[in-house]
N, C-alpha and C positions, 0 to 999 in steps of 0.2 A: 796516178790519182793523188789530188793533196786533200789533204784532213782541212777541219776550219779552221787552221792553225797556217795552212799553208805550207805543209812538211808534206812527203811522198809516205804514202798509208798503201797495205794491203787495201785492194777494191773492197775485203771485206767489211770492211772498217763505214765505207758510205753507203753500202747497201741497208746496213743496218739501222742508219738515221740517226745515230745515237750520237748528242751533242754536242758530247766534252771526248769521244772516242779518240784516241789515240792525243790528247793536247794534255797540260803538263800543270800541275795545280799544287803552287806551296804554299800551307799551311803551317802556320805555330800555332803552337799549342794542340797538337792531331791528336795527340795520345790518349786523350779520351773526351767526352762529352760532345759539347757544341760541335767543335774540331774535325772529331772521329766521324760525327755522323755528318758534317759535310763529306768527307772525306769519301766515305762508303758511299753517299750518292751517287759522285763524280767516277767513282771506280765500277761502278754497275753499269754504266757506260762505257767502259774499259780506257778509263784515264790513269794517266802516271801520277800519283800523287808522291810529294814529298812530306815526311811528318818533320816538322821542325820544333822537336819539341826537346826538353830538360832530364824528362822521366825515362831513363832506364832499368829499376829496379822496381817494383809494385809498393807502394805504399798500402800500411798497412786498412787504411779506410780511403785509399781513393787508386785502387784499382790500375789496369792499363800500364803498359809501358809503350815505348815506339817502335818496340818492337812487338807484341802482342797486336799493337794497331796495323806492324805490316802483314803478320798472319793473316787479319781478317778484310783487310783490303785487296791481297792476292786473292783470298778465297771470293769475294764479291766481285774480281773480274777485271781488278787493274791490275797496276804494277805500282811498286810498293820504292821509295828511299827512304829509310828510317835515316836522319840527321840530328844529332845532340845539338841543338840549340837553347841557348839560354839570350831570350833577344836584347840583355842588359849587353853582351857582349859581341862589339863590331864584328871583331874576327870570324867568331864560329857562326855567324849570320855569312856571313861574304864567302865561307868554306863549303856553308850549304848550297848557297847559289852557284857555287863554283861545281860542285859535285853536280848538282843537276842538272846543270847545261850538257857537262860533261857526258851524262848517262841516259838521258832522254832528248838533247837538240834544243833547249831554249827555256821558255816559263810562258805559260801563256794567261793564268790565273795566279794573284798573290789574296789570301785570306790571312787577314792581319785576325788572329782571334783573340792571341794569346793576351792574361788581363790580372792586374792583383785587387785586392778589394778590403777596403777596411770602413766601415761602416760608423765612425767614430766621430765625432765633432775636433774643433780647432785645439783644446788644452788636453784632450784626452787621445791624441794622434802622436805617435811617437815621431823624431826628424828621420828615423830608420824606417819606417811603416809609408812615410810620404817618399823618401827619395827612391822604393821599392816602387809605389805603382806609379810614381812619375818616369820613372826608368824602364817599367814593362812594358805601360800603356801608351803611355804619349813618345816618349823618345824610341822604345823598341819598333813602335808601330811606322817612325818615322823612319829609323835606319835599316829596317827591311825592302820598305818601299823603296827608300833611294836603292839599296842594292840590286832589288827586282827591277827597277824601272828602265836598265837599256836594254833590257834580254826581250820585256814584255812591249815595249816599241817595234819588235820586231814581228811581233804575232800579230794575223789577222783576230782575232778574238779577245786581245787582251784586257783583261779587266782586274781593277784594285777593287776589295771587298774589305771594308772595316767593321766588326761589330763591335759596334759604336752607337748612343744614341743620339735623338736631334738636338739641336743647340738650343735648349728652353733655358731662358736666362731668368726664372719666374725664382724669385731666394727662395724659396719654395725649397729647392732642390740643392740652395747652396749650405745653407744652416744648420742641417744635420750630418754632415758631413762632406767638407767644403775641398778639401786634400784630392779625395775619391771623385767628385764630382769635376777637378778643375784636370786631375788626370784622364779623365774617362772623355771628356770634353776635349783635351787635346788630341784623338785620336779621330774625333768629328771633325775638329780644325784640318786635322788632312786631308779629308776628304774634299772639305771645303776651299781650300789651296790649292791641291794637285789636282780637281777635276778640272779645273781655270787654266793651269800651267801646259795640264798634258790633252787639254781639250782634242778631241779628230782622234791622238794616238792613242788614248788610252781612257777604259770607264773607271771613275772612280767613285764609289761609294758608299752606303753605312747600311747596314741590317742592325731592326733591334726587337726583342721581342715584346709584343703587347702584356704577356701575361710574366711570370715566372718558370723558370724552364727547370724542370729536373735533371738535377747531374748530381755524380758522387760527391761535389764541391757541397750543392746547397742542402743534400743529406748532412756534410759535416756541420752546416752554417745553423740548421732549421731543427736536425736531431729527427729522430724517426716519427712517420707522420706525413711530416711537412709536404711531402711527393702527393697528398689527393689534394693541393691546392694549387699543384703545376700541369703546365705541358710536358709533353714528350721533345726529345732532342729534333724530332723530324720535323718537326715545323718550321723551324731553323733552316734545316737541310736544303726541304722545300723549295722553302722562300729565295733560300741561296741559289740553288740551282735554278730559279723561274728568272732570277738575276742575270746568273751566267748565258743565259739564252738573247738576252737583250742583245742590240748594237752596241757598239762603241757610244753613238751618240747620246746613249741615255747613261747619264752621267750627270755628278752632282746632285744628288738626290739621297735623303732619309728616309727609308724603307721602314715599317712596322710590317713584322711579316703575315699578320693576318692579312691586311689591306691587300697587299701586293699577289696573297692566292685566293683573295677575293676577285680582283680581275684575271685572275686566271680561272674562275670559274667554281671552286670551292666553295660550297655551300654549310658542308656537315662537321663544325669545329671540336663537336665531340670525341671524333676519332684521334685526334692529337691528346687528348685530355687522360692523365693517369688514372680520374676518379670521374666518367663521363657524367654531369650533373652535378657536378658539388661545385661550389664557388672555387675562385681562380684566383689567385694574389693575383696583384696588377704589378708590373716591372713600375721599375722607379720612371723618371723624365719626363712622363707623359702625360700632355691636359693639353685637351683640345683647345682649350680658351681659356689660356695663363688668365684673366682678371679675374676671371667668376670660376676658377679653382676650389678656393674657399669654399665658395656655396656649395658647389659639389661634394666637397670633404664633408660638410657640416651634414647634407642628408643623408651620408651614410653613416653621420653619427661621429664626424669628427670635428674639432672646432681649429684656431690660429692661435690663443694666449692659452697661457696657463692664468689662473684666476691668484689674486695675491696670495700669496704664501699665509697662514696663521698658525699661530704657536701652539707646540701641540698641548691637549688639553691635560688636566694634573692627574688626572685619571683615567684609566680606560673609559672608552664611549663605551656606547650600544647603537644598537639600528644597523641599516644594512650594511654599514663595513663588517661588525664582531660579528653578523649572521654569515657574512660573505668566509671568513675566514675560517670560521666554524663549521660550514661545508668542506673547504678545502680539507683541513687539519684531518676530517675525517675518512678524507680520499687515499691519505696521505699509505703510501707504501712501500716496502723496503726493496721490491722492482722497481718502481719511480724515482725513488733515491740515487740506485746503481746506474738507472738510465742517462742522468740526469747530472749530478754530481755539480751540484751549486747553491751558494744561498743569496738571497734576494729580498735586498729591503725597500720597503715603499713610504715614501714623504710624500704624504699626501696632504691636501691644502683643504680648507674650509671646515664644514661641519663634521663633527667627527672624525676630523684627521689628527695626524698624528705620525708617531713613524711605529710600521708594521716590517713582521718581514715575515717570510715563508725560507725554511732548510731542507734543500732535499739534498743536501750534500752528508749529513751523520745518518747514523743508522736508526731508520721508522722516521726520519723528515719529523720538523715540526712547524706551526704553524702560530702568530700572535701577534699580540702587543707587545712593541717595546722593539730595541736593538737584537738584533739577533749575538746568540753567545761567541760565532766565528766572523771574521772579515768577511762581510759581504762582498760578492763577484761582485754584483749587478747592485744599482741602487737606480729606480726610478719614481720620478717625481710628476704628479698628476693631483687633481682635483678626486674627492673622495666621489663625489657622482659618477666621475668617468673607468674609478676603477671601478667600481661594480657594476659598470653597463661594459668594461671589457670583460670582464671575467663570465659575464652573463651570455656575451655572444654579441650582444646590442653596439658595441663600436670594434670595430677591426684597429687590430695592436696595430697594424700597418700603415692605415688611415693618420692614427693618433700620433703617433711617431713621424710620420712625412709632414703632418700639418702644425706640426709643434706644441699640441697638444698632450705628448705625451714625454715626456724629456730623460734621457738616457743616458745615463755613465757607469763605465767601467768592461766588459766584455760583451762583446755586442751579439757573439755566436751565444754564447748562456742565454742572452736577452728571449734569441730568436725562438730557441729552445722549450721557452715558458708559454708558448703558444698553445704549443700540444698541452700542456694541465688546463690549460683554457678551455681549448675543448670537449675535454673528459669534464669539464664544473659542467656546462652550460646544459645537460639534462637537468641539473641537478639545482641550479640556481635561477 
């Protein structure tokens, strides 16, 4: 008997119907999150997976090694290669392919996952930060593919999977962080290349998620909280595997994985949801209809300019900024601080602006008029209306920020961070 792979399988293996059974799926980046829980789907059908991942030792806030992920993919019913991959590097890419062939008969699935991220505009992007996720994302993604792609010509099933998102060329998406976005983008250009090149022998294409997906990463990025505004990793998983089931023919295609288990008949998106009913961040890339984006931002309360800058006034204001901050100041706590460990000035424009900041990096946080007494992490610049319709709940920080309404320098993970004080103000304000 052959597997869909076209290798000799115990009979048990086809009785069982199971789709990816005995056929051979590398992975980078397995070690944990996205990755892992593709992984563990593919292995519940008792596929071989390969973890081609960097992580051998646990980091202290993010969990996982590749080998922890081979424990738990033995135990779900595959068969496990843990592989030190670091995909900047040809060799230990071409060592892993080499091993795998070796130890399982071929590849018949390659999940390009692995991906670095820096959320940063053009002056505030380091040339170290850019040649990192150019190196992970777009070139890693490239020189795995070419290593996988004569083993996986050989498979009846073979398919290339990048998560990756669709090519929205809307500046939208270039202008706040233009490095991330033109790396993140070269690994869609593969898709868009290689499903052309290797059309008939191989699928190639891109998953991306509609919403925000919880993993230990976007706990570091987001700070605790942040997880009732995301998915679970399985929707990913899902989406992935509703992929791997496809023909060969279906290829060249940008998957948004709600859509794609929408036609597989999925109705109840709750069950993916960390927080079932609470609002969902929206993943970056995505508008149905790049012209009329704007409009859309605007009715959720986000706008395209900032309003001209005005010099701040010789005195403290009043009105709802000093009311706004004066809730805060009084929230203010020395678990918040510890949480938190940042301070945050705000240049705001128009009436009543000024420059404000918020400290929750010293002991009991403080909140005011004026420069704060330490170098601010963060310093964000917005219209005084918009910051007290964020802080209130009334405009989404994410909204303001994609639509250039809200503009952002210096660490982007503190920025993320400040979301959760947000939403402890908005009973309150």
């Amino acid at each position: 008997m052959l597997d869909r792979a076209g290798r000799s399988v115990p009979r048990i293996a086809i009785t069982l119907e199971k789709k990816l059974a005995g056929c051979t799926v590398f992975i980078t980046g397995a070690s944990r999150g996205i990755g892992k829980a593709i992984a563990l789907k593919a292995a519940k059908d008792g596929a071989n997976i390969v973890i081609a991942a960097k992580t051998t030792q646990a980091h202290p806030k993010l969990p996982g090694t590749i080998y922890t992920a081979a424990e738990e993919i033995e135990a779900a019913g595959g068969k496990a290669l843990p592989c030190i991959v670091d995909v900047r590097d040809e060799q230990q890419i071409s060592n892993a392919v080499e091993k795998a062939v070796e130890k399982f008969g071929g590849i018949d699935v390659l999940v390009n996952n692995a991906s670095a991220i820096s959320l940063t505009n053009t002056l505030e992007t380091p040339t170290k930060r850019v040649d990192l996720m150019m190196n992970v994302n777009t070139r890693g993604t490239y020189l795995t593919s070419k290593a996988c792609i004569p083993h996986l010509k050989k498979s009846k099933i073979a398919h290339i999977l990048n998560l990756s998102p669709p090519l929205n060329l809307n500046p939208l998406w270039f202008k706040q962080h233009c490095a991330y976005t033109i790396a993140k983008y070269g690994m869609s250009m593969c898709v868009l290349g290689m499903a052309e090149e290797f059309k008939g022998e191989i699928a190639v294409n891109a998953l991306w998620p509609k919403t925000a997906i919880h993993t230990a990463a976007m706990d570091m990025l987001g700070g605790s909280g942040i997880e009732s505004q995301c998915r679970k990793v399985d929707i990913i998983a899902d989406a992935a595997y509703s992929i791997f089931k496809k023909p060969k023919s279906f290829t060249g295609n940008f998957i948004i994985d709600e859509n794609i288990l929408k036609e597989e008949g999925i109705k109840d998106f709750d069950v993916y949801a960390i927080k079932p009913g609470h609002p969902l961040l929206p993943d970056f890339f995505l508008d149905e209809y790049p012209d009329t984006v704007t409009k859309k931002m605007e009715s959720h309360g986000a706008g395209t300019k900032l309003k001209e800058e005005q010099q701040p006034p010789s005195k403290p204001p009043s009105g709802a900024v000093k009311e706004t901050f004066r809730i805060v100041k009084a929230s203010l706590s020395d678990d918040l601080v510890k949480a938190t460990q940042a301070v945050y000035q705000f240049e705001l424009s128009g009436e009543d602006g000024g420059t404000w900041f918020l400290d929750l990096k010293n002991k009991g946080g403080d909140a005011g008029y004026g420069e704060p007494s330490d170098q601010a992490d963060v310093v964000m610049n917005m219209s005084t209306d918009d910051f007290v319709k964020m802080f209130s709940g009334k405009l989404k920080p994410t909204m303001a920020f994609m639509s250039g309404k809200l503009k952002i320098k210096g660490n982007m993970a503190l920025a993320i961070k400040l979301e959760k004080l947000m939403s402890q103000m908005q009973a309150k304000l």
